[in-house]
C-alpha positions as CSV (number, residue, x, y, z in Angstrom):
1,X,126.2,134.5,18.5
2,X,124.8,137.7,20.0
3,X,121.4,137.4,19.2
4,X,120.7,133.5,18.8
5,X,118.2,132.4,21.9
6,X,120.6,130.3,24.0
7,X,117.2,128.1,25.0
8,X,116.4,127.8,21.0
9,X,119.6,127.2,19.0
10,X,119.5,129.3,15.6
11,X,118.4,127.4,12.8
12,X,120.2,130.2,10.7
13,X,123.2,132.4,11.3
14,X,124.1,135.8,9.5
15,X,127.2,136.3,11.5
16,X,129.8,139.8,10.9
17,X,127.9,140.3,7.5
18,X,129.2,143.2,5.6
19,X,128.1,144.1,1.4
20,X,129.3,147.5,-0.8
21,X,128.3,148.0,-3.9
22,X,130.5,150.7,-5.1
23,X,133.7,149.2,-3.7
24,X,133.9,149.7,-0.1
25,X,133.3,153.7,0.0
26,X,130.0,152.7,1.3
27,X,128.6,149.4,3.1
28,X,125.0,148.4,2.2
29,X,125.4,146.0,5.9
30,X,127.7,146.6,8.0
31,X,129.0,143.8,10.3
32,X,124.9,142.8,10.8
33,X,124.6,139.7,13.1
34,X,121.1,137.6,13.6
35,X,120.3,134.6,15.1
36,X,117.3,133.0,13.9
37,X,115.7,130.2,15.6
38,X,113.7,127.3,13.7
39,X,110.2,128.1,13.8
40,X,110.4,131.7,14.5
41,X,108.9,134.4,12.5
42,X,111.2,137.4,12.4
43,X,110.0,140.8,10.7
44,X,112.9,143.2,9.4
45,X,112.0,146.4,9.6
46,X,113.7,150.0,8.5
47,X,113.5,153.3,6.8
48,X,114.7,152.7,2.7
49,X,118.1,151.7,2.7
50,X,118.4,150.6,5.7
51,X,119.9,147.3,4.7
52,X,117.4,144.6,5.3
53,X,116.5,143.2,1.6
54,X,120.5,142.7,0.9
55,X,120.8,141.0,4.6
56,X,117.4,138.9,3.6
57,X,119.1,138.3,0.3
58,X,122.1,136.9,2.1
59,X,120.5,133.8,3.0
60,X,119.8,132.1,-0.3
61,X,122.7,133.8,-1.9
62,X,120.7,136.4,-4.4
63,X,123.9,138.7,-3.0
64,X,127.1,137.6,-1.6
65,X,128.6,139.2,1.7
66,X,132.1,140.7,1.3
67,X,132.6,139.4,4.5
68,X,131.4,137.3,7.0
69,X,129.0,134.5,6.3
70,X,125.5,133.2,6.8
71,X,124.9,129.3,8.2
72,X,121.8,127.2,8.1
73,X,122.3,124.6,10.8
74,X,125.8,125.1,11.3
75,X,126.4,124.9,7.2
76,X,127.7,127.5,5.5
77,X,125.7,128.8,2.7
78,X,128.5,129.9,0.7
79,X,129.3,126.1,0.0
80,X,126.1,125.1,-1.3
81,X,125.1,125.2,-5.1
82,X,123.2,128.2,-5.4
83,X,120.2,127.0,-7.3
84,X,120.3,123.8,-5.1
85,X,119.9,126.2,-1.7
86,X,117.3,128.2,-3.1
87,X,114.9,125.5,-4.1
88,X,115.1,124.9,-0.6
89,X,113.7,128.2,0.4
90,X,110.7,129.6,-0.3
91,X,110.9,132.9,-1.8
92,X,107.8,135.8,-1.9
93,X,108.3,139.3,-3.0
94,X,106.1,142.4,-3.9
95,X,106.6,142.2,-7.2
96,X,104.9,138.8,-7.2
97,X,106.7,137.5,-9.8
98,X,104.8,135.0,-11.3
99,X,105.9,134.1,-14.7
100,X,102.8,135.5,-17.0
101,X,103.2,132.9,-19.6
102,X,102.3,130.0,-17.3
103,X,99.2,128.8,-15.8
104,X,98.8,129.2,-12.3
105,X,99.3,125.6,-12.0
106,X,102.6,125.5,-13.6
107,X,103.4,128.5,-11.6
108,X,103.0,126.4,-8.5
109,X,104.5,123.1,-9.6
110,X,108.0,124.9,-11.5
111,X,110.3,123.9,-8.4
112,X,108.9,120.6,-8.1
113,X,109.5,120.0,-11.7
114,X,113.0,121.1,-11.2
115,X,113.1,118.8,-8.6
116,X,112.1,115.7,-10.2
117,X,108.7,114.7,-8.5
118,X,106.4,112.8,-10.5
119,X,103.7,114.7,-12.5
120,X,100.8,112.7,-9.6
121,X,102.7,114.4,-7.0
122,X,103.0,117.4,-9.1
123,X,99.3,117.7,-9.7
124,X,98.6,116.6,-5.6
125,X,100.4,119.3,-4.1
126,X,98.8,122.1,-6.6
127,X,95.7,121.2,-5.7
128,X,96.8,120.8,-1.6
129,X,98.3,124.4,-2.0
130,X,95.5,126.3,-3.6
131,X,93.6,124.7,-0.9
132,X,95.9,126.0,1.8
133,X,95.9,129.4,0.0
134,X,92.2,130.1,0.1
135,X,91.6,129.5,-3.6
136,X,89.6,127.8,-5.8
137,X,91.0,123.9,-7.5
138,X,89.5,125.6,-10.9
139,X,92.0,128.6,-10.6
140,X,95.2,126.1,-11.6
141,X,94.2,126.4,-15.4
142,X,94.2,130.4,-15.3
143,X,96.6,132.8,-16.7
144,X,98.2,135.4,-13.7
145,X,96.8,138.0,-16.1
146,X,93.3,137.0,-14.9
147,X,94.0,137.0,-11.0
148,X,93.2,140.0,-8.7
149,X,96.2,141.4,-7.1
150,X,95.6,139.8,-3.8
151,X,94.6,136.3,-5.7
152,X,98.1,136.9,-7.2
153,X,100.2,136.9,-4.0
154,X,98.1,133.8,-2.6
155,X,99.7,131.8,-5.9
156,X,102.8,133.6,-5.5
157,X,102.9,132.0,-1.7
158,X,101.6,128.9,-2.8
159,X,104.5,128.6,-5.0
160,X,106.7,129.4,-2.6
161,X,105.5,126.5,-0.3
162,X,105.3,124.1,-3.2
163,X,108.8,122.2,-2.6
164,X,108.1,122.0,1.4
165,X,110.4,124.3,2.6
166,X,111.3,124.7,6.4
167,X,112.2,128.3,5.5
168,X,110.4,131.3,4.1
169,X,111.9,134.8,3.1
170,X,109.7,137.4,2.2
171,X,110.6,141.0,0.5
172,X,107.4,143.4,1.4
173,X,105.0,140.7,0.6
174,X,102.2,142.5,0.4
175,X,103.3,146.0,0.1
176,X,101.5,146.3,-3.1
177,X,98.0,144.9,-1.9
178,X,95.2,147.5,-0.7
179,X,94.6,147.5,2.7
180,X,91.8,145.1,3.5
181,X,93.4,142.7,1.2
182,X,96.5,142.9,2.9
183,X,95.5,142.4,6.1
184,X,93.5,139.4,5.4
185,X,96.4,137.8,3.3
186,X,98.6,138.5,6.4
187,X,96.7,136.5,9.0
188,X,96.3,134.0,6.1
189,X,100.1,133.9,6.1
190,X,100.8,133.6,9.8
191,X,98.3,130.9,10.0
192,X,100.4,128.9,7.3
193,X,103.7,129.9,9.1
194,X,102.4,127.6,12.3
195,X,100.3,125.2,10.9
196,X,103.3,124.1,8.6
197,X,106.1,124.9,11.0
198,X,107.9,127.0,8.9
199,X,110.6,129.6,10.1
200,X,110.0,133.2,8.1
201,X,111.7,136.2,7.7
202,X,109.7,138.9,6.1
203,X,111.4,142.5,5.6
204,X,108.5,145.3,5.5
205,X,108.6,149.0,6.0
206,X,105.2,148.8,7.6
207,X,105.7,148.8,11.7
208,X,102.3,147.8,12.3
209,X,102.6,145.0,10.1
210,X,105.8,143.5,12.0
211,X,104.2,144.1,15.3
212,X,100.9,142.0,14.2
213,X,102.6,139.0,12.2
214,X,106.1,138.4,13.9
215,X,107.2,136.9,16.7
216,X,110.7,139.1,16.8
217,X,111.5,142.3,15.1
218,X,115.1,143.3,14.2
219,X,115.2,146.5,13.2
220,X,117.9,148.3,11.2
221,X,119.3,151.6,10.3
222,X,122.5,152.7,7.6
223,X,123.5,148.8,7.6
224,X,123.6,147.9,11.1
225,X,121.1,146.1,13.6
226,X,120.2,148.7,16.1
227,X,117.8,146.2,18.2
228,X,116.4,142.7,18.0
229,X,113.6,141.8,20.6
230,X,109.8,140.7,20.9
231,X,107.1,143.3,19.8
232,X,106.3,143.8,22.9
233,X,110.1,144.4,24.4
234,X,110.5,147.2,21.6
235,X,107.5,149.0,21.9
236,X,107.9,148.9,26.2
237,X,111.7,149.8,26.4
238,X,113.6,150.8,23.5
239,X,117.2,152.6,24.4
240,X,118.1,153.3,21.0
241,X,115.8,157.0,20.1
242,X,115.5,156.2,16.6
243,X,114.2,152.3,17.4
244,X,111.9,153.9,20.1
245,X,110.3,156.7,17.7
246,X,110.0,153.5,15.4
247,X,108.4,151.2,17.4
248,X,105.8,154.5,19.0
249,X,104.3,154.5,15.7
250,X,101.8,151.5,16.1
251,X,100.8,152.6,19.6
252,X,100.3,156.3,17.9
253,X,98.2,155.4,15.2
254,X,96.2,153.3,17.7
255,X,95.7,156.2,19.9
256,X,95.0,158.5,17.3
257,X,91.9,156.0,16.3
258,X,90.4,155.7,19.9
259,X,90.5,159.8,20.0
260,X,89.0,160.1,16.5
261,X,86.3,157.3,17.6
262,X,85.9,158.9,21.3
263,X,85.0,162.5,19.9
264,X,82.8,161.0,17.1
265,X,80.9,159.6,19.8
266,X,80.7,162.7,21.6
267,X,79.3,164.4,18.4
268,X,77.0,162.2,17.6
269,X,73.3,162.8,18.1
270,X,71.7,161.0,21.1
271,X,68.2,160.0,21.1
């Protein structure tokens, strides 16, 4: 494949990929091709329709390519039960999600259940993942109604973790948080990511965002990956214009903070 890391086979292939939703006058993705290696965190990034929630939505098979196909190690995903892949894959979104008329505990424990563990290992695993999550044991009886946004999103990645997953997908994860909130929840995230080894692909609008959490950034415009590379590789040399006006963005907003800082400084009193 023309992005898998030769050195690090991919642990998942979306190969030729193309999706229309209004019968071919228009393609969604458009012959997209990632390689994705176990244990990496890749960040998605593009303007709105851009195509990265349908190619994220490829990989547990919430949409269906037209054409070409998407392979977790070497397996094609269009052969396995649907329901049966995504219990395997741990799903976070912005809208959070959590199902209001369940306890945060039996928000958590819903795939295991599906899954057949034991009500023990059930119980365990809740109180392992609140843990891991930065929340309190006592919060497992509460109602989502009752959480703060942020506390929300913790269950709602805590749930996504509960069945052990090696692979993450998350749809502007914390797009909907306030700032401070969602930075913390972020680093809380990528500290998760490589304590439990997981491999994560998180789509986000926010540059800064993918440049801070990810490892590799594919970015995307009108259906089609214009670049794939390391944060620092995008923001150094980017030959596309439209990648390289993308990727200035974080160093922009960074310079435009040292200036405000530097003539602050300049303006302030000295004793």
């Amino acid at each position: 494949m023309a992005n898998s890391d030769l050195a690090n086979p991919a642990l998942i292939e979306i190969d030729t990929v193309r999706k229309s939703f209004d019968g071919g006058r228009t393609f969604a993705v458009r012959d997209a091709t990632i390689g994705i290696a176990a244990g990496a965190f890749i960040a998605v990034v593009g303007t709105s329709g851009s195509g990265k929630t349908t190619t994220l939505k490829f990989i547990n098979r919430l949409v269906e390519p037209d054409s070409g196909e998407v392979r977790i190690e070497g397996v094609r995903v269009g052969t396995i039960d649907a329901p049966t892949l995504r219990r395997r894959i741990g799903y976070v979104f912005q809208g959070i999600g959590l199902f209001p008329h369940m306890r945060v505990g039996e928000n958590i424990g819903i795939t295991p259940q599906l899954l057949g563990w034991g009500r023990p290992e059930i119980a365990a695993r809740i109180a392992e993942l609140l843990d891991l999550v930065g929340l309190p044991r006592s919060y497992s009886s509460r109602f989502p109604g009752a959480l703060s946004g942020g506390e929300a999103q913790r269950v709602s990645v805590a749930r996504a973790l509960a069945a052990r997953p090696r692979i993450v997908l998350m749809d502007e994860p914390f797009g909907a948080l306030d700032p401070v909130t969602r930075d913390a929840l972020g680093s809380t995230y990528r500290q998760l990511h490589e304590r439990l080894g997981l491999t994560t692909i998180m789509v986000t609008h926010d540059v800064q965002e993918a440049v801070l959490l990810a490892d590799r950034i594919v970015v995307m415009r009108t259906g089609r990956v214009l670049a794939e590379g390391t944060p620092a590789a995008l923001m150094a040399d980017a030959a596309d214009p439209d990648v390289a006006a993308l990727m200035a963005m974080p160093k922009r907003q960074a310079e435009r903070i040292a200036s405000i800082l530097q003539r602050d400084n300049a303006e302030a009193p000295h004793g």
